[in-house]
C-alpha positions in Angstrom: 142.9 2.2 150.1 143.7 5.8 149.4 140.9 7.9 150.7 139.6 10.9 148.7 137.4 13.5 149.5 134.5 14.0 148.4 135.1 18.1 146.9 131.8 18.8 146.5 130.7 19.2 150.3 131.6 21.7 151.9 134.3 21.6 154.4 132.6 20.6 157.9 133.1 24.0 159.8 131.5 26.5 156.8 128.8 23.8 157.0 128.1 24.2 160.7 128.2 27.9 160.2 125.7 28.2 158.0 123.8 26.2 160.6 124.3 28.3 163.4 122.4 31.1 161.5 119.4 28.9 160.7 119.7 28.2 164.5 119.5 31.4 165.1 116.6 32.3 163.1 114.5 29.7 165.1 115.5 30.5 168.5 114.3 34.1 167.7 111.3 32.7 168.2 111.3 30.6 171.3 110.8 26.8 170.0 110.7 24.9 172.9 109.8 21.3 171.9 110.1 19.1 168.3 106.4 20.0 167.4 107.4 23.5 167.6 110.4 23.0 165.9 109.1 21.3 163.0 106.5 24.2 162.7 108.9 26.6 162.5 111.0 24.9 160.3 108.2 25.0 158.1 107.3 28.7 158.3 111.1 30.2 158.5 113.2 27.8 156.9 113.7 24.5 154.8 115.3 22.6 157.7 116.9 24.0 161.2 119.8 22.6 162.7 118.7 20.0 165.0 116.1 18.8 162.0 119.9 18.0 159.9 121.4 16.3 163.0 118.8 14.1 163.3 118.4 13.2 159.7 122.4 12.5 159.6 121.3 10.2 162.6 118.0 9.1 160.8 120.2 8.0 158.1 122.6 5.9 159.5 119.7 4.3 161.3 118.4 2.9 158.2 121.8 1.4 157.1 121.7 -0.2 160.8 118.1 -1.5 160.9 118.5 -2.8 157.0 122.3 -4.7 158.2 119.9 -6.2 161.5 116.5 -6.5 160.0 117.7 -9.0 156.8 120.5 -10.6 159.1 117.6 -11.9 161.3 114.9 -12.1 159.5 115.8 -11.8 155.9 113.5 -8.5 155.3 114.5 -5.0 156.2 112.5 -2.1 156.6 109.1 -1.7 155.0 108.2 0.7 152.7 105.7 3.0 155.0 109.0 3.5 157.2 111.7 4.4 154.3 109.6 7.8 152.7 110.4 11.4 152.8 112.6 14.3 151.9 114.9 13.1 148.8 115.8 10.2 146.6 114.2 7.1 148.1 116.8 4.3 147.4 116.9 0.9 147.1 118.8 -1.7 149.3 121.7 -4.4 147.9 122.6 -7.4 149.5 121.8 -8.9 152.9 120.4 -12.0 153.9 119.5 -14.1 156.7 122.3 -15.0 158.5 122.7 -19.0 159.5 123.5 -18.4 163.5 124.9 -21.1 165.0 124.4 -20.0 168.5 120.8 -19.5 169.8 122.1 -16.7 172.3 124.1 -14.9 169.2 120.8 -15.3 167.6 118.8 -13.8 170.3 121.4 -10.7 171.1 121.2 -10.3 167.4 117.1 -9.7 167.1 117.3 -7.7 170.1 119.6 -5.6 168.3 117.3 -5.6 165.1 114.2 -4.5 166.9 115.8 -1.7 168.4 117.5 -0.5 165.0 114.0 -0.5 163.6 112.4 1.0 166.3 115.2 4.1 166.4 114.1 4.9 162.7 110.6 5.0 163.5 110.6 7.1 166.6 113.3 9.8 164.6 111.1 9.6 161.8 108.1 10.4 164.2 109.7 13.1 165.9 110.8 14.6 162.8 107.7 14.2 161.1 107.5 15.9 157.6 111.0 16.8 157.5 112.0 13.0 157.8 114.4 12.1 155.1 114.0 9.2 152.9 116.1 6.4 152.7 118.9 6.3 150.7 120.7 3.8 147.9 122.7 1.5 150.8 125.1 -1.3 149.7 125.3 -4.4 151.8 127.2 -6.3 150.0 130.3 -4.2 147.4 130.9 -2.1 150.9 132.1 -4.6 153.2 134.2 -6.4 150.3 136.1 -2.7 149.8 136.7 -1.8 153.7 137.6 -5.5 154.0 140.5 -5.5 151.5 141.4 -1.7 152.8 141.7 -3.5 156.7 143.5 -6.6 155.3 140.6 -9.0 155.7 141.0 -10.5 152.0 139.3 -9.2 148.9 136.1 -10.8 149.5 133.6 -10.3 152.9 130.4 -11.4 153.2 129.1 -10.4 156.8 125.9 -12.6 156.1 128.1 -15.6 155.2 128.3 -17.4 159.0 128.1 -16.1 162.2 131.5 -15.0 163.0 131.2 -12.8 159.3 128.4 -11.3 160.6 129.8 -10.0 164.3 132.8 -8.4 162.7 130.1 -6.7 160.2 128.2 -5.3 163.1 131.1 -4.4 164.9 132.0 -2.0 161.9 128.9 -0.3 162.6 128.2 -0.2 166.7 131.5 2.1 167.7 130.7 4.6 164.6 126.8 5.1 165.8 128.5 5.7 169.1 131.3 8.2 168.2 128.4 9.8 166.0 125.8 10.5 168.4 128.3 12.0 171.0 130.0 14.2 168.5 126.6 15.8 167.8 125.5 16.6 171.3 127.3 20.0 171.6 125.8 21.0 168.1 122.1 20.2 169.3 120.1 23.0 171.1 116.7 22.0 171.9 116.6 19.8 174.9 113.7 17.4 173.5 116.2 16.4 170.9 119.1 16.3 173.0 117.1 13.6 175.8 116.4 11.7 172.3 119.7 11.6 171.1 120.9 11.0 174.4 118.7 7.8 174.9 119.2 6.7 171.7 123.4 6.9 172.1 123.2 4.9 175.3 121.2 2.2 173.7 124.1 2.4 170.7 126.8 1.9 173.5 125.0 -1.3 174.5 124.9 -2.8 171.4 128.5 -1.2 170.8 129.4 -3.6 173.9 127.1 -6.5 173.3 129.3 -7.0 170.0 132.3 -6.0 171.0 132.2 -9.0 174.0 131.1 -11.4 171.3 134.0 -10.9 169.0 136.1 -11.3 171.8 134.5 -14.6 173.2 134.8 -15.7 169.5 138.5 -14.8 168.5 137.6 -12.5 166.6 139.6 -9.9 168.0 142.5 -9.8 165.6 139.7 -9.1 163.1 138.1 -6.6 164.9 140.9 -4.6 165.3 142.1 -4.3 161.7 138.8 -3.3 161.3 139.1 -0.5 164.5 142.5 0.9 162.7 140.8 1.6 159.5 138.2 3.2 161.1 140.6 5.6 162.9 142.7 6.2 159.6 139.7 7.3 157.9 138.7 9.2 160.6 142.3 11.4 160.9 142.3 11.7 156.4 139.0 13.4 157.5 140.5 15.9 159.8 140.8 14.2 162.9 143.3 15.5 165.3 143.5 12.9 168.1 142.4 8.8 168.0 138.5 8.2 167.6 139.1 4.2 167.7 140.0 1.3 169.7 140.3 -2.0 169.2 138.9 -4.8 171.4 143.0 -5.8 172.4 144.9 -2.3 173.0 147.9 -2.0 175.0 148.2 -5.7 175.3 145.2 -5.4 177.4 141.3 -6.6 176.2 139.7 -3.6 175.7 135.8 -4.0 175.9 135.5 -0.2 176.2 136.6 2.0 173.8 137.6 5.4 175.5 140.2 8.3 175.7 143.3 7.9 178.0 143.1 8.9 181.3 139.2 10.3 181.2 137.8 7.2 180.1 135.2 9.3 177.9 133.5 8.1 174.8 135.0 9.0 171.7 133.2 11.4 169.0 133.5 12.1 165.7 132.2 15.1 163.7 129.9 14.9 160.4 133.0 14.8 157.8 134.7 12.0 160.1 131.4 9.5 160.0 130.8 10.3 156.9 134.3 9.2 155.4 133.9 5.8 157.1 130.4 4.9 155.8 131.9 6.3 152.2 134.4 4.2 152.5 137.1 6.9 152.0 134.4 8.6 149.0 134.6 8.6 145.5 138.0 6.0 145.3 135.7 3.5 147.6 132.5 4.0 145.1 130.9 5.6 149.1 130.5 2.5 150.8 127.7 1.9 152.1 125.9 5.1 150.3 126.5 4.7 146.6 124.6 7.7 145.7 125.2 9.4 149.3 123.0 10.2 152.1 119.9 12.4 151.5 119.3 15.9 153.9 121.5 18.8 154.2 124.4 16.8 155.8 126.1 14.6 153.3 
């Protein structure tokens, strides 16, 4: 798949100075919690910084929780949880999944519950500057970053159990990746102890699924998947690997991390966002068809 960029957003480092000055605008006048962020941002300006970092967040929580919530228990999120700022969406595809395995089952809703409650607790924190949530495609997205990792020109990650791991696994690594690559850019410490907690809950999913694919032999999979993921990552800038598969070096690989440091990887905005596009316009923007609503998108 040829990626192409999306021209109309603007290039990730004009973006995150414009940022800086709203920043600077509201630590003029001393915020020093969410409530007092989100009054400010009501009185100064349309949205400040660490309001757009966690509506990036915010949205890819919805795309997680819907993937979870109708893989387990056929429904996704309700309405009273999916209003606020923007388009409100609809969601395509996803179904229950028929698990095989009681434990993959269990692991599975544990994952679920937590993806739901990560969108209401960012929703509450945000409060009215929440975002609603967007047009997501669970079902024409996984078929076109399928064919662009080699999987065949059909996937349905609802299909069977083994389907449905590798469909997670797409997800886990990028919340990961996300949530670190955003920590620098976050100033208010109330946000960055939530965005903290909520990372470190991503990274346990992150390893729950990346242990099942393994246990299932689903690694070959997996890691087609892991080398799209880091192509699309360096077409959007990238400079160094932001991926792992589960076999690397030879070696099983249940931690994805740099060389030598053994850090977590991170990924800026423009890199998440060309994964869950799919590459952008050429890939019809994956998982977003009409893109993700806020400031960052």
């Amino acid at each position: 798949m040829t990626e192409q960029k999306n021209t109309s957003k603007p290039e990730g480092t004009h973006r995150r100075l414009i940022l800086k000055s709203s920043l600077a605008t509201i630590a003029a006048l001393g915020t020093g919690s969410v409530a007092g962020l989100a009054r400010a941002s009501a009185a100064v300006v349309p949205m400040t910084l660490d309001e757009q970092i966690l509506n990036f967040a915010l949205n890819l929580e919805y795309l997680e929780a819907e993937f979870y919530l109708r893989a387990v228990y056929g429904t996704g999120l309700s309405q009273s949880e999916t209003t606020g700022r923007g388009t409100q969406g609809t969601v395509t595809g996803g179904s229950m999944v028929p698990f095989k395995s009681d434990g993959i089952r269990a692991y599975a809703t544990e994952i679920a519950n937590d993806e739901r409650h990560h969108v209401d607790f960012i929703r509450k924190t945000l409060g009215h500057a929440s975002v609603a949530e967007p047009s997501i495609d669970l079902k024409n997205s996984f078929n076109i970053l399928a064919q662009a990792a080699g999987l065949g020109d059909s996937f349905d990650p609802f299909a069977s159990e083994e389907n449905f791991l590798l469909g997670a696994f797409i997800f886990e690594d990028v919340g990961v990746t996300a949530y670190h690559g955003a920590a620098t850019l976050i100033s208010n410490k109330g946000v960055l102890d939530a965005a903290a907690g909520i990372l470190a809950v991503e990274a346990y999913h992150a390893g729950i699924i990346r242990v099942l694919c393994y246990q299932q032999g689903l690694a070959d999979a997996a890691n087609k998947i892991a080398s799209l993921r880091n192509q699309l990552s360096l077409a959007a800038g990238a400079t160094k690997m932001t991926d792992q598969g589960i076999i690397y070096d030879g070696k099983v690989n249940l931690v994805p991390s740099t060389n030598l440091t053994s850090l977590a990887f991170e990924r800026n905005t423009d890199e998440v966002l060309n994964i869950v596009y799919a590459g952008g316009q050429s890939g019809q923007f994956g998982f977003f068809p009409d893109r993700l609503n806020g400031k960052i998108n």
